[in-house]
C-alpha positions in Angstrom: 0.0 0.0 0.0 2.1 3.2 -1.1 -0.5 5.7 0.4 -1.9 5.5 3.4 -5.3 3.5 3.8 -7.6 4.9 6.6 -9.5 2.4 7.9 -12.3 2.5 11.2 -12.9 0.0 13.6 -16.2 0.0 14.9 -16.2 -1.7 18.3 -13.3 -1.3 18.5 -13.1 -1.3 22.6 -14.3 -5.1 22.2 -12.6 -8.0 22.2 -12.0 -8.6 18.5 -11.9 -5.0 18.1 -9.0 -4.2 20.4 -7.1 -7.3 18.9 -7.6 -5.9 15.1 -6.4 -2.1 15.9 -3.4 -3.7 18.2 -2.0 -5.1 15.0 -3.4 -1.8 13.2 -1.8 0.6 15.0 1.2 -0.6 14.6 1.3 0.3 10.5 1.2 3.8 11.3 3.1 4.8 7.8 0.6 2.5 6.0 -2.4 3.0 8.1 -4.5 6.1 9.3 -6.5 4.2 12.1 -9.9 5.7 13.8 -11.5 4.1 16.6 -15.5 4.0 17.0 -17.1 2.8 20.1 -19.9 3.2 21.8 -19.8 1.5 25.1 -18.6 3.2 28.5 -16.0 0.4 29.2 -15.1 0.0 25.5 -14.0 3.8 25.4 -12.1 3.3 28.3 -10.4 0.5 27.5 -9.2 2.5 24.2 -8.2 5.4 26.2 -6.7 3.2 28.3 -3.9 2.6 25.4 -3.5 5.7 24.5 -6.0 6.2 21.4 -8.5 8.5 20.5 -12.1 7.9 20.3 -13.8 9.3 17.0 -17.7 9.7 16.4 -19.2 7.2 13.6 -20.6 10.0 12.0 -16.8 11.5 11.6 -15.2 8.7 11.2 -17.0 5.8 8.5 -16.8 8.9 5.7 -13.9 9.4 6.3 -12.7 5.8 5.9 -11.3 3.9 2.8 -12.5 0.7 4.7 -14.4 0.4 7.9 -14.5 -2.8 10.3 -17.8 -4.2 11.9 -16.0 -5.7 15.0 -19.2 -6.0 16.8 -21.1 -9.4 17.5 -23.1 -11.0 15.1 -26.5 -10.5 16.9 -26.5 -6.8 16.4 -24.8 -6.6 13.0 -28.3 -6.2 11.7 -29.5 -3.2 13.4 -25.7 -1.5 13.6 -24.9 -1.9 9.8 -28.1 -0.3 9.1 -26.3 3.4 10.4 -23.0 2.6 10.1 -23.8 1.7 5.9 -25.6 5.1 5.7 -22.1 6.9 6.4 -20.5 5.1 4.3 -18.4 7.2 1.2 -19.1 5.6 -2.0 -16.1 3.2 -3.4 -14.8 2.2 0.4 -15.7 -0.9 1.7 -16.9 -2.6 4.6 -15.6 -5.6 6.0 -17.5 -8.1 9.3 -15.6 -10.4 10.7 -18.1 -13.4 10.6 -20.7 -14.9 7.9 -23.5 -15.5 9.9 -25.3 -12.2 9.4 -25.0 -11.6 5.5 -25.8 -15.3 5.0 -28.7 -14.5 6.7 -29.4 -11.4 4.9 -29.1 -9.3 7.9 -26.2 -7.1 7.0 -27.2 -3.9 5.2 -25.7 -3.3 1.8 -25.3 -0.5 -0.9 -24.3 -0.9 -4.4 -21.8 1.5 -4.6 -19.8 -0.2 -1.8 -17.7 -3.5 -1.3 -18.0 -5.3 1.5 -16.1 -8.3 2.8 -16.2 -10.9 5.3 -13.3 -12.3 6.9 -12.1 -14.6 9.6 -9.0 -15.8 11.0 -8.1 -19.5 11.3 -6.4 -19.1 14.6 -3.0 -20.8 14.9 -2.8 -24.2 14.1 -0.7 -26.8 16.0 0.7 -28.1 12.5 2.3 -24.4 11.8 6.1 -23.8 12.7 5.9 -20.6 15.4 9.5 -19.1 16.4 9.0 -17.7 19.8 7.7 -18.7 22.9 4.7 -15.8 23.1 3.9 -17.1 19.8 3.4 -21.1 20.7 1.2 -19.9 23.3 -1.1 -17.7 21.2 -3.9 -19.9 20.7 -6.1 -17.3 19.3 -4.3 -15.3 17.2 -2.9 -12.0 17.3 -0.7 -12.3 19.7 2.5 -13.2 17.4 1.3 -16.8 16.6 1.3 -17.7 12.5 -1.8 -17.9 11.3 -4.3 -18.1 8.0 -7.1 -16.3 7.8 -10.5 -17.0 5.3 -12.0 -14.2 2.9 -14.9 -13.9 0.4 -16.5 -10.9 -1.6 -20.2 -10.5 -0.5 -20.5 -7.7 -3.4 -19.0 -5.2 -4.8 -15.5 -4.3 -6.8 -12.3 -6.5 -7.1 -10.0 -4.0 -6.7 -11.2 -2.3 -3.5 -11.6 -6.1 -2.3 -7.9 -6.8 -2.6 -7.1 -3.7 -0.4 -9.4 -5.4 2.2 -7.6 -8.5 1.8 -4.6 -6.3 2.8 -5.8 -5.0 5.2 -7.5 -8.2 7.0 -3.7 -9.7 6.4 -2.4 -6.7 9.2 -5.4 -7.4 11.5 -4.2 -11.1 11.7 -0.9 -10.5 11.2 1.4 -12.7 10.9 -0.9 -14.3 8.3 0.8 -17.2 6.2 -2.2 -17.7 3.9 -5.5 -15.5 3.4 -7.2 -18.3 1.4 -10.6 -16.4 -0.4 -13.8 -18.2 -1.1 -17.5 -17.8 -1.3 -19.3 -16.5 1.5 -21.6 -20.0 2.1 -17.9 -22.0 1.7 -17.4 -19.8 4.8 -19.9 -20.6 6.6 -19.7 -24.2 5.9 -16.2 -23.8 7.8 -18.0 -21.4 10.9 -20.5 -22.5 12.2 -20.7 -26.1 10.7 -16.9 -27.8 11.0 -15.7 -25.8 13.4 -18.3 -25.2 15.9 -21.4 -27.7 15.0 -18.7 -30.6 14.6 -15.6 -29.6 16.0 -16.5 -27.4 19.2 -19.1 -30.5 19.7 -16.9 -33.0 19.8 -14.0 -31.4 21.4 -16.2 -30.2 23.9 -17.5 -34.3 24.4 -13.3 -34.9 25.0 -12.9 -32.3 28.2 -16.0 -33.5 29.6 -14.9 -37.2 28.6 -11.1 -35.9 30.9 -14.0 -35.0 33.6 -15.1 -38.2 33.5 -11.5 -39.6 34.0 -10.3 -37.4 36.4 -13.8 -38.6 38.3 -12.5 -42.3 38.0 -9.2 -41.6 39.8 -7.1 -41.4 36.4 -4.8 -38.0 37.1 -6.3 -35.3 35.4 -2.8 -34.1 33.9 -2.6 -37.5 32.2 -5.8 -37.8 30.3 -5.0 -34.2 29.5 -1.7 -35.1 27.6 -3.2 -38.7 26.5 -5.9 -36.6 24.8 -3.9 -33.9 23.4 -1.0 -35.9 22.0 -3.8 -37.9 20.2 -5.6 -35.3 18.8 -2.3 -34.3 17.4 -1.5 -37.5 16.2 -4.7 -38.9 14.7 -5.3 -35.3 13.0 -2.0 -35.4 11.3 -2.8 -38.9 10.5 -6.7 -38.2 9.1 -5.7 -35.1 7.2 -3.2 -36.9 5.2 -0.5 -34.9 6.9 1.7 -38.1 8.6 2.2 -41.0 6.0 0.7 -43.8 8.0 -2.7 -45.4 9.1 -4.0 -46.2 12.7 -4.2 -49.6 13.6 -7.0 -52.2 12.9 -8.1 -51.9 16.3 -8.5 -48.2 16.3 -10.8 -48.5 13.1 -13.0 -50.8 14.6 -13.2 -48.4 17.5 -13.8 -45.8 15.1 -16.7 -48.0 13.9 -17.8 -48.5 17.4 -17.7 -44.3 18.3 -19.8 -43.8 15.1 -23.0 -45.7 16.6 -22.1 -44.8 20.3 -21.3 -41.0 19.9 -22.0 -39.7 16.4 -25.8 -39.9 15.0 -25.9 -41.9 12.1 -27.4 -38.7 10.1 -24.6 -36.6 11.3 -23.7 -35.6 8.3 -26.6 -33.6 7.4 -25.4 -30.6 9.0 -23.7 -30.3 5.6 -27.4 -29.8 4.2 -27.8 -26.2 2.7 -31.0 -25.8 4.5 -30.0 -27.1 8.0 -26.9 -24.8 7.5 -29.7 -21.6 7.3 -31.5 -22.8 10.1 -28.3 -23.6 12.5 -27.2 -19.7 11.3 -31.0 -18.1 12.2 -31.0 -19.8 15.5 -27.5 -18.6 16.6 -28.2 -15.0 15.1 -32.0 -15.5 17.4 -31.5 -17.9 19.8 -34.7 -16.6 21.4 -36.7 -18.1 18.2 -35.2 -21.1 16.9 -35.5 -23.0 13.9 -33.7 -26.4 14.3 
């Protein structure tokens, strides 16, 4: 980017949002960085690193690209204001599917808007320091790949969001850009609806051990060095195949833990209603 890019953060006293302008803020000769927030303990946590806090109404025109780093639930009725400022040709990026998916995320045709989402660090990725082995989230230092798709809008102004979502994420090795659906496929339905599930089903399965009189720091490392293992092994990563016994067990867990219709939740319909009843948990459709 030869010229500087202004981008706002909107909620950016949140969790997300503080995470995004830490990396930000640190590309002051390629970034011109506002800060929007609207909470009492959001603008003091800004002011509390030494930032400004700038209106909406100031700064969203004033922005080549603006960040929705608010939570999905209120994208809807946030976007709606937060669009109307927008300058035509900028863009908008949100940091999760969910609400343009479900059509709640107000648009204009003479923006771009973006959604993207980091991959957090994985345990297969190389990290050099200490600080950055232990940043499980991302952010922090720890090597990570992020996802991107183009809800609407023009190519060009896209790739400068891409750019842009690289030094929110930062280090990023790979911003991999799809459709918006191939997102949400990954977030909710692998990662949360399968993965979160089931990884969930392990700590309460350590619980259970722990409970038994097995020392908890043992299932723990039984359990993790497994994971780490078997994924390898499953994702075509290590050159090798479990034993025969641990198919037959994988046979076993399939009718004792899994449903044997498990793999709807890779049904286009079941993949709306999973993303209207997280959005409105208060009316549910599945």
């Amino acid at each position: 980017m030869s010229e500087k890019v202004k981008v706002t953060v909107v909620g950016a006293g949140g969790k997300m949002g503080t995470r995004v302008t830490n990396n930000l803020a640190k590309h002051v000769d390629e970034i011109e960085l506002y800060f929007v927030e609207n909470s009492e303990f959001g603008v003091k946590a800004i002011r509390d690193r030494g930032f400004d806090v700038t209106p909406a109404e100031v700064a969203v025109p004033a922005a080549d690209i603006t960040v929705l780093a608010v939570p999905d639930s209120v994208i809807k009725v946030v976007s709606e204001g937060i669009v109307n400022l927008l300058r035509p040709g900028t863009a908008l990026i949100i940091l999760d599917p969910a609400a343009a998916v479900a059509k709640e995320l107000s648009l204009r045709d003479d923006c771009t808007f973006a959604v993207t989402h980091p991959c957090h660090p994985s345990y297969f990725l190389d990290q050099d320091t200490y600080e950055s082995r232990n940043d499980y989230f991302g952010g922090l230092g720890g090597k990570q790949d992020i996802v991107m798709a183009l809800i609407q809008g023009d190519e060009k102004v896209f790739e400068q969001a891409r750019k842009v979502s690289e030094i929110m994420f930062e280090p990023v090795v790979n911003s991999y850009v799809m459709g918006i659906r191939d997102i949400a496929f990954l977030e909710p339905t692998l990662v949360e609806l399968l993965g979160a599930t089931c990884l969930y089903a392990m700590a309460e399965t350590v619980n259970e051990a722990e409970r038994r009189g097995i020392p908890r720091e043992a299932a723990i490392s039984f359990l993790a060095g497994h994971i780490y293992n078997l994924s390898a092994n499953f994702l075509g990563i290590l050159d090798a195949k479990v034993s025969d016994a641990c198919q037959v067990a994988i046979g076993l867990g399939n009718r004792l833990v899994l449903r044997e219709d498990w793999k709807k939740i890779w049904d286009d319909t079941v993949l709306d209603n999973v993303i209207a009843t997280m959005l409105h948990p208060e009316n549910p459709k599945i």
